[in-house]
VMD Tcl script that draws the C-alpha trace (Angstrom):
set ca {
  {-66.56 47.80 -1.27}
  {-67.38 43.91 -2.10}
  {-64.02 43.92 -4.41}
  {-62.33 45.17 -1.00}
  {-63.74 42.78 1.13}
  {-62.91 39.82 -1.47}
  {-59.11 41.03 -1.50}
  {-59.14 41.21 2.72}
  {-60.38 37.50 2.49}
  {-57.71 36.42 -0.20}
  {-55.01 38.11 2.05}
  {-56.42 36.32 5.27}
  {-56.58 33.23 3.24}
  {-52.99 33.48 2.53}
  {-51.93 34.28 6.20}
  {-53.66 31.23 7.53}
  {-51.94 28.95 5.21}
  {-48.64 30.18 6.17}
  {-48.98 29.89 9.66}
  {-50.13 26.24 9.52}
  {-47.16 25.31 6.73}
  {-44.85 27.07 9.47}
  {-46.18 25.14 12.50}
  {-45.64 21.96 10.79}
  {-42.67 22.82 9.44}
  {-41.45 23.33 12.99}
  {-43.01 19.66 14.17}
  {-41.40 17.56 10.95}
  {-37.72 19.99 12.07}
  {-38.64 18.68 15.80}
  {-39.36 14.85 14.91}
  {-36.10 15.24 12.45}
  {-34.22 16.55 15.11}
  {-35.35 13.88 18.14}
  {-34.84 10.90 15.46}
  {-31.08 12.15 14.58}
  {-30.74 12.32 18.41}
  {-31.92 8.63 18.75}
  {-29.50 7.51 16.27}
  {-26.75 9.28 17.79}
  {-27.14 8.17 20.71}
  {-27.88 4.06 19.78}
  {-24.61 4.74 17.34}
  {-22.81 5.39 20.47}
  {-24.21 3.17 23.17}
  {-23.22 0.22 20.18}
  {-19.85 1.81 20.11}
  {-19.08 1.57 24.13}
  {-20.84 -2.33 23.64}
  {-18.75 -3.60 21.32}
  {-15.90 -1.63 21.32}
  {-15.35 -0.88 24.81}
  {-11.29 -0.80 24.56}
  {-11.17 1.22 21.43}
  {-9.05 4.01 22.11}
  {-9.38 7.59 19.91}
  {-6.17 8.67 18.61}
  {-6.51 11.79 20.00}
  {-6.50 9.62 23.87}
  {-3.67 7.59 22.91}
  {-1.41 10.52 21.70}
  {-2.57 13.24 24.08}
  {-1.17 10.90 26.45}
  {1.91 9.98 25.33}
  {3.20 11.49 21.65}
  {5.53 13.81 22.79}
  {5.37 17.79 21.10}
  {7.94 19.71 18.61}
  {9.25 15.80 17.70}
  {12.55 16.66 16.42}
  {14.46 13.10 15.68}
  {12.54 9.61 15.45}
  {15.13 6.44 16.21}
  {14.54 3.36 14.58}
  {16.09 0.00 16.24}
  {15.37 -2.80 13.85}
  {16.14 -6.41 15.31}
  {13.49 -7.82 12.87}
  {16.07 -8.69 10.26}
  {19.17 -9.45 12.03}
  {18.62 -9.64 16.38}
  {22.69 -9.26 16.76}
  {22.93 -7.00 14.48}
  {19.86 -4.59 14.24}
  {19.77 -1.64 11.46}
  {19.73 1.72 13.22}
  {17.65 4.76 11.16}
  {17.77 8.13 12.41}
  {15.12 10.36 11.00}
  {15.09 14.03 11.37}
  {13.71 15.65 8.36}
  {10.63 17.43 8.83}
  {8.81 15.70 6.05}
  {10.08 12.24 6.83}
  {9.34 12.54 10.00}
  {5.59 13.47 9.35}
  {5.38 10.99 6.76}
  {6.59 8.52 9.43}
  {4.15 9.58 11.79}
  {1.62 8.93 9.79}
  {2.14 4.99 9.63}
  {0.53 5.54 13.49}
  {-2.05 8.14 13.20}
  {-3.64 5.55 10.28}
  {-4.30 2.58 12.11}
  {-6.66 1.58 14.76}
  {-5.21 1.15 18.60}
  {-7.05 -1.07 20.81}
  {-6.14 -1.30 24.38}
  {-4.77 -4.98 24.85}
  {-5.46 -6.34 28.45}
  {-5.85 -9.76 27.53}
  {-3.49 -12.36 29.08}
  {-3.77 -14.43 25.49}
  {-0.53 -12.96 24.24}
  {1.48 -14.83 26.93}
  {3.67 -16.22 25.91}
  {5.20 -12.90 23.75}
  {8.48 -11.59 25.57}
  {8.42 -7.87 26.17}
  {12.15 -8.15 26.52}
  {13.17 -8.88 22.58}
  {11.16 -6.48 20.41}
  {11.24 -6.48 16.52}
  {11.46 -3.15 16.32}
  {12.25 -0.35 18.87}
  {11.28 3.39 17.96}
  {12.03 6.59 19.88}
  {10.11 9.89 19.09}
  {12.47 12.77 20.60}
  {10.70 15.70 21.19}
  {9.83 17.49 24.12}
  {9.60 14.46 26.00}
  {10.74 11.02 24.62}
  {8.30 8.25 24.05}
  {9.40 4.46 23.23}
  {6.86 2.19 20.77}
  {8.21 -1.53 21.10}
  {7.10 -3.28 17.93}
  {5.95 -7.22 19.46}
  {5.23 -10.13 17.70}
  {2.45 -8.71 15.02}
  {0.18 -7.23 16.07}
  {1.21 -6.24 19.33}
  {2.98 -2.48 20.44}
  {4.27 -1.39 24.01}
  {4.23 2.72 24.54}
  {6.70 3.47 27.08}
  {6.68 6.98 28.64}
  {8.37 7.51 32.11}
  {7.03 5.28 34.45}
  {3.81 4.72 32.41}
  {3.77 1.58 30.11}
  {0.73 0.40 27.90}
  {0.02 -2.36 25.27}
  {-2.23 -2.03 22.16}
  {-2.92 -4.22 19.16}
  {-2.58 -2.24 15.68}
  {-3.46 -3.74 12.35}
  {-1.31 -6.02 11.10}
  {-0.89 -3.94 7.91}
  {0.39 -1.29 9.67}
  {2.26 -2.99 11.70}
  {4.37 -3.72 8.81}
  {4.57 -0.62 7.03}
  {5.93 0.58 10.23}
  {8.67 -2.37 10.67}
  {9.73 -1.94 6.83}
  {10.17 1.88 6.76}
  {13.03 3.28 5.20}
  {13.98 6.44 3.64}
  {14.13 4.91 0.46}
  {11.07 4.99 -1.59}
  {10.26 2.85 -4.89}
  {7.58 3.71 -7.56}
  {5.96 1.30 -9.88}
  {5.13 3.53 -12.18}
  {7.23 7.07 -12.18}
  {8.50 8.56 -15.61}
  {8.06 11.90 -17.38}
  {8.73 10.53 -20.60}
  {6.64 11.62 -23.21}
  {4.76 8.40 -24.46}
  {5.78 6.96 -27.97}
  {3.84 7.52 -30.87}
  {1.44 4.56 -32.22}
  {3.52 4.71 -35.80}
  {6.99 3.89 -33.45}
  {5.09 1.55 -31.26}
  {4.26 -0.67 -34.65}
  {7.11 -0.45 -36.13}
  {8.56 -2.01 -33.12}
  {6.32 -4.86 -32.79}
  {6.33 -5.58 -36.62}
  {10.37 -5.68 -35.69}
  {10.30 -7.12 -32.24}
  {8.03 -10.22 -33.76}
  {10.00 -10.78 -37.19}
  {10.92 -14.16 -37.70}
  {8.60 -15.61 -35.12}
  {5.90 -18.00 -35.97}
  {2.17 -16.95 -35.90}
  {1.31 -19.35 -33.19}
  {4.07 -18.76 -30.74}
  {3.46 -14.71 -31.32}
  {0.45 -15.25 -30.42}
  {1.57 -17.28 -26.96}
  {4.35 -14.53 -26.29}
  {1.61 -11.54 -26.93}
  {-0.29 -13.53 -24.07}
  {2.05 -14.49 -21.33}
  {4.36 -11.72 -21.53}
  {1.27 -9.83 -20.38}
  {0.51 -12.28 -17.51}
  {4.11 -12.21 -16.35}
  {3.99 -8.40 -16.26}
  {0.90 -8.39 -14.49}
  {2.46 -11.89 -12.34}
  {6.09 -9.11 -11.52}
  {4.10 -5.77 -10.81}
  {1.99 -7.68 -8.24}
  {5.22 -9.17 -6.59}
  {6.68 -6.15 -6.36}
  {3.12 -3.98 -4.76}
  {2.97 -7.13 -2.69}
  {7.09 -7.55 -1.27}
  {7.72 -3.78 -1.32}
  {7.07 -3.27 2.39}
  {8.67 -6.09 3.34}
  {11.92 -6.63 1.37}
  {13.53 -3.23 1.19}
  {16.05 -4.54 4.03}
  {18.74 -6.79 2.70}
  {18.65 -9.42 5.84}
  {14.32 -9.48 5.81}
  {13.11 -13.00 6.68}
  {10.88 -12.45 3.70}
  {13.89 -13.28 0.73}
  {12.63 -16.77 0.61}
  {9.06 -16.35 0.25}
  {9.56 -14.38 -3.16}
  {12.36 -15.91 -4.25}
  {12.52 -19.43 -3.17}
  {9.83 -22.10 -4.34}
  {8.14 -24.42 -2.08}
  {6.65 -24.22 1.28}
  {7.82 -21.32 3.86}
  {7.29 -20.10 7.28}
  {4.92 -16.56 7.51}
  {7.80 -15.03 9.30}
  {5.36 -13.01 11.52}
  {3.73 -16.03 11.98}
  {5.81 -18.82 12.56}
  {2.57 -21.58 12.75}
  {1.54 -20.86 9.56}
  {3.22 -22.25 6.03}
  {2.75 -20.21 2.96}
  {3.35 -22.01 -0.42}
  {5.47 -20.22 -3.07}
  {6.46 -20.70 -6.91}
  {9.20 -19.08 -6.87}
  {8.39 -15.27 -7.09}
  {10.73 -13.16 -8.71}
  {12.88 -16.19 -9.69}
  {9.60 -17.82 -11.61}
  {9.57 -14.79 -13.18}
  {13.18 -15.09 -14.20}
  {12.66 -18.30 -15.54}
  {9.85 -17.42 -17.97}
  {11.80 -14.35 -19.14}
  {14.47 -16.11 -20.08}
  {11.81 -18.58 -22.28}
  {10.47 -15.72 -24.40}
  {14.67 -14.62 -25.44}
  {14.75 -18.36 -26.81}
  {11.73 -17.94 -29.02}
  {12.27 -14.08 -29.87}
  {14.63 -13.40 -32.93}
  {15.47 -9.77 -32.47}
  {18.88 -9.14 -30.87}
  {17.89 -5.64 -30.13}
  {14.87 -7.02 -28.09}
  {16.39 -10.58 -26.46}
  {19.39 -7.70 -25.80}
  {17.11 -5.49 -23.84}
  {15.43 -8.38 -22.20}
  {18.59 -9.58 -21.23}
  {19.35 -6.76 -19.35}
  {15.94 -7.50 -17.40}
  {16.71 -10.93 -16.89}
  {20.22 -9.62 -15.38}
  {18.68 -6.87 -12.86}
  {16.01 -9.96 -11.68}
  {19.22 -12.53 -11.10}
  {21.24 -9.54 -9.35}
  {18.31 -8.43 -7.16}
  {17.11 -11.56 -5.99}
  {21.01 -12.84 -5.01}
  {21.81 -9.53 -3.64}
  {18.29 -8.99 -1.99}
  {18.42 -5.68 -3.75}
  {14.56 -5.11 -4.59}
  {15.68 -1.25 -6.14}
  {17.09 -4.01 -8.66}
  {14.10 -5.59 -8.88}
  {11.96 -2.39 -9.75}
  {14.54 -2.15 -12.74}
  {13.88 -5.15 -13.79}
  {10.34 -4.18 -14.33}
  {10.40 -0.99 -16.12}
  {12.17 -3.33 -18.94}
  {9.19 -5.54 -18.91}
  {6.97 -3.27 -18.71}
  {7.54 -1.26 -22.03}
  {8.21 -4.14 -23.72}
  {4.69 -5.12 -22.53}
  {2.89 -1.92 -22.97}
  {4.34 -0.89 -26.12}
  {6.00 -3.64 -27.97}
  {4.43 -7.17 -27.65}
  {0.81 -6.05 -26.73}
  {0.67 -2.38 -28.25}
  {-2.15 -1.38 -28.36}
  {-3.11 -2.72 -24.89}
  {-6.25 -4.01 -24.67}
  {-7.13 -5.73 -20.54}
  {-8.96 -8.89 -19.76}
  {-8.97 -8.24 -16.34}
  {-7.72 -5.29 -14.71}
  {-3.80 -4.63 -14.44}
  {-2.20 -4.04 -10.84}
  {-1.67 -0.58 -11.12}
  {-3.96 1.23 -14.22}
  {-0.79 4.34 -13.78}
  {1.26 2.10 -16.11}
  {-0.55 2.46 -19.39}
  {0.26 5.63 -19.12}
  {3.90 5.33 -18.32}
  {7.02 5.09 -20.43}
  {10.20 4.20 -19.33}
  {12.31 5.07 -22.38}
  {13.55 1.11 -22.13}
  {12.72 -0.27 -25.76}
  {16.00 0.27 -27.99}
  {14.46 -0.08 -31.56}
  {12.00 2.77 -30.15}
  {14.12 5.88 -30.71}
}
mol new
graphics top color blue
foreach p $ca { graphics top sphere $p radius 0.5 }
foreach p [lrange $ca 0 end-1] q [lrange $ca 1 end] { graphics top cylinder $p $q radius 0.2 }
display resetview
């Protein structure tokens, strides 16, 4: 009977504790639930203070981004005002990928009288999504965009970033770094250097080892940084990667940017490593670099320009500084990884 009654209090011993972890289970859940409701709501209040003409995407294109888009127009005056380059884009996939150069950007209502002195009248860039309804995005001085639908007219301020990405699409598309080429194997890669670097004095090995890196690392940063804005021929941009001295910001006409010359310093300093180098094969290959750089930059083809590169680039990689070893992180880590096929003693 006592063993009984000691087993009754155990059990109500047991009971007791798990109705008190319970109720304050349900308090800390209730204080939890009142302090995420506090933060909420002070996230929010801070958003309407400070952000009070932020508009969500889903405002700005439930209101005017027409359905079932079937054809996006391009009107480019950017480059050439009397004679603007006229894109029609109806695939499905480039017109999604299109798209998206406005679904990832901010748009903030712009009410402000501070853009003045902008005329309405001479867009950059006009674009016309045809779908069940047609909508018109004028493209302003950066950062600036007019929707147009019916009657209804509205101006917004984008990033500037994507303001650009939208001015300088094309169907065209350039990689840095695209190859399936297998990569070569570290006995071929050797070979080649021992060959590329035959007759060539210790010390001045040693400088082209050095510098050809930095000018492949000074090329594949002109090209990440021009891509967007030099794939049309006529682009106000030419001169600022090409032309050394001082230069208007195009989108910017008050402010001067300073260049060295861009792709044609490059040029320059390619053709200084063919004087040192004694290997026709290799002062042959870089030759062909040097040609694609002059081409590209008088023809303002930059398709040129990314040949140019994939020259320098295994010669870089897999010649000269084989195997790589970084003192500061390349432009794009994809290219140790990448072979063009573009060394001719590598077979």
């Amino acid at each position: 009977m006592q063993e009984n009654k000691k087993i009754l209090f155990i059990i109500l011993i047991i009971i007791l504790v798990c109705v008190i972890s319970f109720i304050i289970t349900l308090q800390f859940l209730n204080l939890f639930e009142n302090h995420t409701d506090e933060n909420v709501i002070a996230y929010q209040n801070a958003i309407r203070e400070n952000d009070d003409q932020i508009s969500s995407l889903s405002e700005i294109f439930n209101d005017f981004f027409p359905n079932n888009v079937k054809e996006i127009i391009v009107t480019n005056y950017f480059s050439d005002s009397d004679n603007p380059s006229i894109l029609s884009i109806n695939n499905d996939n480039k017109i999604r990928d299109f798209s998206e150069l406005f679904f990832n950007t901010s748009w903030q209502e712009d009410n402000s009288n501070s853009n003045a002195s902008i005329n309405p009248s001479h867009p950059n860039c006009t674009i016309k999504f045809i779908g069940d309804t047609t909508i018109t995005f004028d493209m302003i001085a950066s950062p600036i965009v007019i929707i147009h639908k019916k009657d209804l007219s509205k101006k917004y301020k984008i990033s500037e970033s994507a303001y650009r990405n939208i001015l300088a699409y094309t169907n065209t598309k350039y990689y840095l770094h695209k190859s399936e080429l297998e990569l070569p194997s570290t006995d071929k890669c050797n070979i080649a250097q021992s060959s590329a670097l035959k007759g060539v004095s210790k010390d001045s090995q040693n400088y082209i080892k050095t510098n050809f890196g930095y000018l492949h690392s000074k090329i594949e940063s002109l090209l990440l940084d021009s891509v967007s804005l030099l794939k049309d021929t006529n682009s106000p941009y030419w001169p600022n990667f090409t032309e050394a001295g001082p230069h208007k910001e195009p989108f910017s006409p008050d402010t001067i940017v300073e260049s060295d010359g861009g792709f044609s310093k490059v040029l320059e300093q390619l053709n200084e490593f063919i004087i040192v180098l004694q290997n026709e094969q290799i002062k042959n290959d870089l030759n062909k670099s040097c040609e694609l750089l002059k081409n590209g930059i008088n023809e303002h083809d930059i398709g040129k320009l990314f040949e140019s590169h994939t020259i320098i680039h295994d010669h870089d990689y897999f010649v000269f500084n084989y195997p790589v070893c970084f003192s500061s992180a390349p432009p794009d880590w994809a290219g140790i990884h990448t072979y063009f096929g573009k060394v001719s003693i590598i077979e």
